[in-house]
C-alpha positions, 0 to 999 in steps of 0.5 A: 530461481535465482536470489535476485530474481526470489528478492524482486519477486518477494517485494512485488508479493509485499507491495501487492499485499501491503498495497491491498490492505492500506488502499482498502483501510484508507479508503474505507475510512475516507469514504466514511469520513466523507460519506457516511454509512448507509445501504450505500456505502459499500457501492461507494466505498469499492470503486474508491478502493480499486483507484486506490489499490490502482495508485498504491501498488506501483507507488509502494513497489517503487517508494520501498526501497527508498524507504527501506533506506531512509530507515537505515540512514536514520538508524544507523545515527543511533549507533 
């Protein structure tokens, strides 16, 4: 497999799990804010985390690279 295509594929594999992980975190402690915990939570906590991951993954994949380079930019005036 070619470089490119390892590095596209390395941040869709990033984008997946960090998606993941900050879509079922987020969602955990909103709902939680929101509703509380009880014997329910977790019926309204799965659905939240699935739009969630829904909404995060593409916008992560897309929104990286730009952050990628914003960070650049601003660390490049510390040099």
């Amino acid at each position: 497999m070619s470089k490119m295509r390892l590095s596209r594929l390395r941040q869709m594999i990033f984008g997946f799990y960090m998606s993941g992980i900050m879509s079922l975190l987020m969602s955990g402690v909103i709902t939680f804010i929101n509703t509380g915990i009880d014997g329910e939570f977790h019926y309204r906590w799965g659905p939240a985390f699935l739009v969630a991951w829904a909404v995060a993954f593409p916008l992560v994949t897309f929104i990286a690279p730009l952050a990628g380079k914003m960070t650049e930019f601003t660390m490049r005036r510390f040099d």
